[in-house]
C-alpha positions as CSV (number, residue, x, y, z in Angstrom):
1,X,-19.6,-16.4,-26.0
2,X,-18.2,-13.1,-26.4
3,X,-15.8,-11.7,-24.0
4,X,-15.4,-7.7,-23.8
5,X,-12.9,-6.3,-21.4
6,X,-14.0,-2.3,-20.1
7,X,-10.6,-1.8,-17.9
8,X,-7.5,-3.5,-16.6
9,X,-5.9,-1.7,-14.0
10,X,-3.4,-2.5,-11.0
11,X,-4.8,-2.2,-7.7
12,X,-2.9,-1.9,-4.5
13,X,-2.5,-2.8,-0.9
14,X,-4.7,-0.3,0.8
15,X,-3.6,0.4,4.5
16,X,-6.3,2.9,5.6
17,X,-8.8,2.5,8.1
18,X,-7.7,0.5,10.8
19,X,-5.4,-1.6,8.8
20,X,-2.1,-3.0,10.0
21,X,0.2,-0.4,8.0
22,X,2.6,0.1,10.9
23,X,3.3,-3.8,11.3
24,X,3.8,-3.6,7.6
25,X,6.0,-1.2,7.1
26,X,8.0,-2.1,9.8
27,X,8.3,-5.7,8.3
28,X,11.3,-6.8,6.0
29,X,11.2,-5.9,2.2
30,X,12.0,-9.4,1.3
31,X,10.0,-12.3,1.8
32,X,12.6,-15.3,1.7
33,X,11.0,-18.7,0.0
34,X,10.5,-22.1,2.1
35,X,12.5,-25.1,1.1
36,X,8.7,-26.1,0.1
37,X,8.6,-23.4,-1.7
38,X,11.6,-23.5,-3.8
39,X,10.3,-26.9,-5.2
40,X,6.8,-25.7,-5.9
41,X,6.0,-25.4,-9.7
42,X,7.3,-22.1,-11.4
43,X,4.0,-21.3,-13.0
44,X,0.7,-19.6,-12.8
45,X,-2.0,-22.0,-12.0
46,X,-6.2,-20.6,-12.8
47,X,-9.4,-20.9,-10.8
48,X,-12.8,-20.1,-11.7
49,X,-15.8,-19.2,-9.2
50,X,-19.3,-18.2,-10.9
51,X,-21.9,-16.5,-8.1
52,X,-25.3,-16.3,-8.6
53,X,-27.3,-12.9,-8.7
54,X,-27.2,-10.1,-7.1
55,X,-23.5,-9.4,-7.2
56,X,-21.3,-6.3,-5.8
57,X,-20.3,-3.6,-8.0
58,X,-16.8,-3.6,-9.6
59,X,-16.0,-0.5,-7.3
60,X,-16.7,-2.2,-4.0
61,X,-14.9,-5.5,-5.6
62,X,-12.1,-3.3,-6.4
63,X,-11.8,-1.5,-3.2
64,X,-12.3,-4.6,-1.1
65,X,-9.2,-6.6,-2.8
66,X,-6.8,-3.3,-2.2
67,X,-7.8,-3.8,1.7
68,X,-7.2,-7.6,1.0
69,X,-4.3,-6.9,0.0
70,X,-2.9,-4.8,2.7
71,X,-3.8,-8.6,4.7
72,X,-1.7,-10.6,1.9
73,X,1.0,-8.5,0.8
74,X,3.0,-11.3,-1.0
75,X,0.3,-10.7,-3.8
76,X,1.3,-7.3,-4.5
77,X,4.5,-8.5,-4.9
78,X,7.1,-9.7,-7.2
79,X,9.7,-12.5,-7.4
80,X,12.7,-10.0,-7.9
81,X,15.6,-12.4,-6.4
82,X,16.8,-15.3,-8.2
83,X,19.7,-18.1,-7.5
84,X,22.4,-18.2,-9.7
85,X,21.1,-20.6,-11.9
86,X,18.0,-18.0,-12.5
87,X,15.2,-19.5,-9.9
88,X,13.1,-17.4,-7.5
89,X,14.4,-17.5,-3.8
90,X,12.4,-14.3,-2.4
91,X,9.4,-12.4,-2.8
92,X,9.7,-8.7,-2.8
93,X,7.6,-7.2,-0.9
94,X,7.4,-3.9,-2.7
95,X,3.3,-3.5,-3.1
96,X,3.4,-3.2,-6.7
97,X,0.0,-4.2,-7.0
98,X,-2.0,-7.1,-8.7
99,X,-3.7,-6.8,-12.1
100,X,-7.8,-6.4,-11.5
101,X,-9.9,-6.6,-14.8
102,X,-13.6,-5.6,-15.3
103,X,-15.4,-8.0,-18.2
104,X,-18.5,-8.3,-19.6
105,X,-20.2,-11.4,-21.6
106,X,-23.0,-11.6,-24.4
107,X,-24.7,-14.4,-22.7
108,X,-26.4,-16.1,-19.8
109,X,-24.5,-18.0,-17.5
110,X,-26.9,-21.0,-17.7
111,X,-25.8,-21.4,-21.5
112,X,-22.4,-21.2,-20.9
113,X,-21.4,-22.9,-18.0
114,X,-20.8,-26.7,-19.6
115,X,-18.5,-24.4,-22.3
116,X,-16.2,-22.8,-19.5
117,X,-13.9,-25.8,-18.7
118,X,-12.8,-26.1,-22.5
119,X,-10.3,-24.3,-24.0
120,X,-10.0,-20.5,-25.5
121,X,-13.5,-20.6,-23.3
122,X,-11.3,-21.0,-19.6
123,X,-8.9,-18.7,-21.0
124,X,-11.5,-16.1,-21.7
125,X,-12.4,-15.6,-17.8
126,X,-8.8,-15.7,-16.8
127,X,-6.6,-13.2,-17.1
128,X,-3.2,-13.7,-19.3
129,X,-0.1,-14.8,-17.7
130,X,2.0,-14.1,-21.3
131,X,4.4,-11.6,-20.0
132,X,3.3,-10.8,-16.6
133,X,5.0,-9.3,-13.9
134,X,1.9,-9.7,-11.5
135,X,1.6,-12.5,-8.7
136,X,-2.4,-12.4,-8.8
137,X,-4.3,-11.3,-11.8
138,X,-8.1,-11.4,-11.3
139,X,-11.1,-10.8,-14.3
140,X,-14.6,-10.0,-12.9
141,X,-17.1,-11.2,-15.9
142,X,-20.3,-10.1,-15.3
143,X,-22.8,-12.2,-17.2
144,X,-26.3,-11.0,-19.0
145,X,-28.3,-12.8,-16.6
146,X,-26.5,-11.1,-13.4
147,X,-24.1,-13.6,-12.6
148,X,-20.8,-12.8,-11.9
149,X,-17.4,-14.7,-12.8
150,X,-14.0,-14.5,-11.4
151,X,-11.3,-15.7,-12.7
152,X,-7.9,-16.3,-11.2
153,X,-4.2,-16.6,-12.5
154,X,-2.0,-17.1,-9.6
155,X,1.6,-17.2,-9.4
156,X,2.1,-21.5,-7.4
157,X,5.1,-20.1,-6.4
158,X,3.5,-17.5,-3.5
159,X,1.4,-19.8,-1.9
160,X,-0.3,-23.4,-2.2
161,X,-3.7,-24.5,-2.7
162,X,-4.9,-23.6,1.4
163,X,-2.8,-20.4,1.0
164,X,-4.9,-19.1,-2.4
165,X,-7.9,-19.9,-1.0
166,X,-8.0,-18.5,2.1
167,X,-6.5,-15.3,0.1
168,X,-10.1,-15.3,-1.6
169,X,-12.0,-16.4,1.1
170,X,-10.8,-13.1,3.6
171,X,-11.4,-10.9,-0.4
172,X,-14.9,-12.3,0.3
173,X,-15.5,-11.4,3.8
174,X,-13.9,-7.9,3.2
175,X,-16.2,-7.6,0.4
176,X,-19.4,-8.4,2.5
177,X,-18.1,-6.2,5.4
178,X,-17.6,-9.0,7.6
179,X,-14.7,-9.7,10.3
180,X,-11.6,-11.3,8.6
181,X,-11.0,-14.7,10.2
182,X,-7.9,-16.3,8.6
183,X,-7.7,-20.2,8.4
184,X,-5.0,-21.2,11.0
185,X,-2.8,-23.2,8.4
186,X,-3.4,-20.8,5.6
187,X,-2.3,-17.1,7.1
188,X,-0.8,-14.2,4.9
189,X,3.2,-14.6,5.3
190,X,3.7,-11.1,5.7
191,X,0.8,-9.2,7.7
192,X,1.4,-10.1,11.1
193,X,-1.3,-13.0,10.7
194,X,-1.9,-16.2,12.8
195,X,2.2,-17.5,12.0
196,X,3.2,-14.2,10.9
197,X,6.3,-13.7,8.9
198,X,8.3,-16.7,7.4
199,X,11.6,-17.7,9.1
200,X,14.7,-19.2,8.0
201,X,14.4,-22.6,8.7
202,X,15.4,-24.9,12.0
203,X,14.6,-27.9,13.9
204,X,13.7,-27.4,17.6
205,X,12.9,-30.0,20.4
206,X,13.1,-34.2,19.0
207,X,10.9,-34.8,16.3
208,X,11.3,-38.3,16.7
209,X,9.6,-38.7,20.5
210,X,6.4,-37.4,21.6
211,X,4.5,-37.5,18.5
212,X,3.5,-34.2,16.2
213,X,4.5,-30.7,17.5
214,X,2.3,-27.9,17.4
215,X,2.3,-25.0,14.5
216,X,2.6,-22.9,17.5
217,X,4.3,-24.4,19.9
218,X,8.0,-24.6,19.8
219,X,8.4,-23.5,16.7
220,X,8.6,-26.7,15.1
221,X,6.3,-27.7,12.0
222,X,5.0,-30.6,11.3
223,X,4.4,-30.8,8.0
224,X,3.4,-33.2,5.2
225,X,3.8,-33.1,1.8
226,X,3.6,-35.1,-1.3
227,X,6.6,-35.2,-3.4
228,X,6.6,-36.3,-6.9
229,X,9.9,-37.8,-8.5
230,X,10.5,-35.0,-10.8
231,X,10.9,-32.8,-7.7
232,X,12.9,-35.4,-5.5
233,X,16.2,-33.8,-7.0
234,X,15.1,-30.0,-6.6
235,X,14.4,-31.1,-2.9
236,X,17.4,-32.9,-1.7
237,X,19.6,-30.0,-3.4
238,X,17.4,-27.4,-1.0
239,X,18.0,-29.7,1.6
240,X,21.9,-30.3,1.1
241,X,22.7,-26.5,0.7
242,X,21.3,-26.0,4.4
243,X,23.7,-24.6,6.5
244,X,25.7,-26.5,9.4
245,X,23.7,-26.0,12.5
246,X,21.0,-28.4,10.1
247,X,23.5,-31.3,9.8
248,X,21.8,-33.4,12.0
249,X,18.4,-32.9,11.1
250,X,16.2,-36.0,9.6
251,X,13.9,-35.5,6.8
């Protein structure tokens, strides 16, 4: 399977029609990371979605991630602010762009498929993270049989698993023309959606009485998350450089 690429070009946010360019503009330049954040992996992680026939042309795939990302600016991005020993703390919110790529494959989808999920193959539909600057880099393969094939490099650092998806689910809905309708845990951190923009952290109310608080109640999270032992370290040292109103707080 032959992979030919026609143009790689960076697309970004587009904040005509209706959009929310006002709340953007008016938002802060810099998009602080969580504590949850911090510890997330410092890599670009890759997904692959194949759709069956008929599938949009590459202009209205184009034009309909620029609105997307006018919903998810983080994507358009960059991690410009680093500690002092080198890591990310902040994304800047400087609409840069992300990387959209329009491919074409010598064969069928049908022959290829059990090929995909082995190695040069993978690699092939995804974009290149050697060298990038980009938060999101997307490839739209286009198959002989009419089946389309996106492939998706993503910076783990911008958002988790929920977060990336819901980024391509709202790409889809923009791309059919449908209402946007953002999953409540999985909003864009800096468009104004369903938590809005991120905060520095605190602990409001007891979190040890009353059971869970509410995303959007008062202000608390309740929030789970696994944590392996390679990332214990990287955690407590977020935790221990809180500042003093956080002294009493209990993980």
């Amino acid at each position: 399977m032959e992979i030919t690429v026609h143009s790689s070009k960076i697309v970004k946010p587009d904040y005509r029609d209706g959009s929310n360019g006002d709340a953007v503009f008016a938002s802060a330049d810099v998009l602080p990371l969580s504590v949850f954040d911090k510890v997330n992996y410092d890599e670009f992680v890759f997904y692959i979605y194949a759709f069956h026939p008929p599938a949009p042309p590459t202009a209205v795939l184009e034009a309909a991630l620029a609105k997307t990302l006018a919903e998810y600016r983080e994507w358009a991005g960059r991690l410009g602010v680093v500690d002092a020993s080198g890591n990310p703390v902040a994304i800047m919110l400087n609409d840069a762009g992300a990387r959209f790529i329009d491919a074409t494959a010598d064969a069928e989808v049908a022959g290829s498929v059990t090929l995909l999920p082995t190695g040069a193959n993978v690699m092939s539909v995804c974009p290149s993270c050697d060298g990038a600057d980009e938060l999101l880099l997307v490839q739209a393969t286009r198959f002989q049989c009419g089946s389309l094939v996106l492939g998706f490099t993503m910076h783990h650092k911008v958002a988790d698993g929920p977060g990336m998806w819901n980024f391509m689910v709202v790409w889809g809905q923009v791309t059919r023309g449908v209402a946007i309708v953002h999953h409540a845990d999985a909003a864009p951190a800096g468009a104004g959606g369903v938590h809005g923009q991120r905060h520095a952290l605190g602990v409001a109310g007891d979190h040890r009485a009353g059971g869970p608080k509410s995303f959007e109640g008062d202000g608390s999270v309740d929030a789970y998350m696994p944590l392996l032992s390679r990332t214990m370290d990287a955690f407590k040292k977020c935790c221990y450089s809180l500042p003093p109103i956080m002294a009493n707080a209990r993980l």
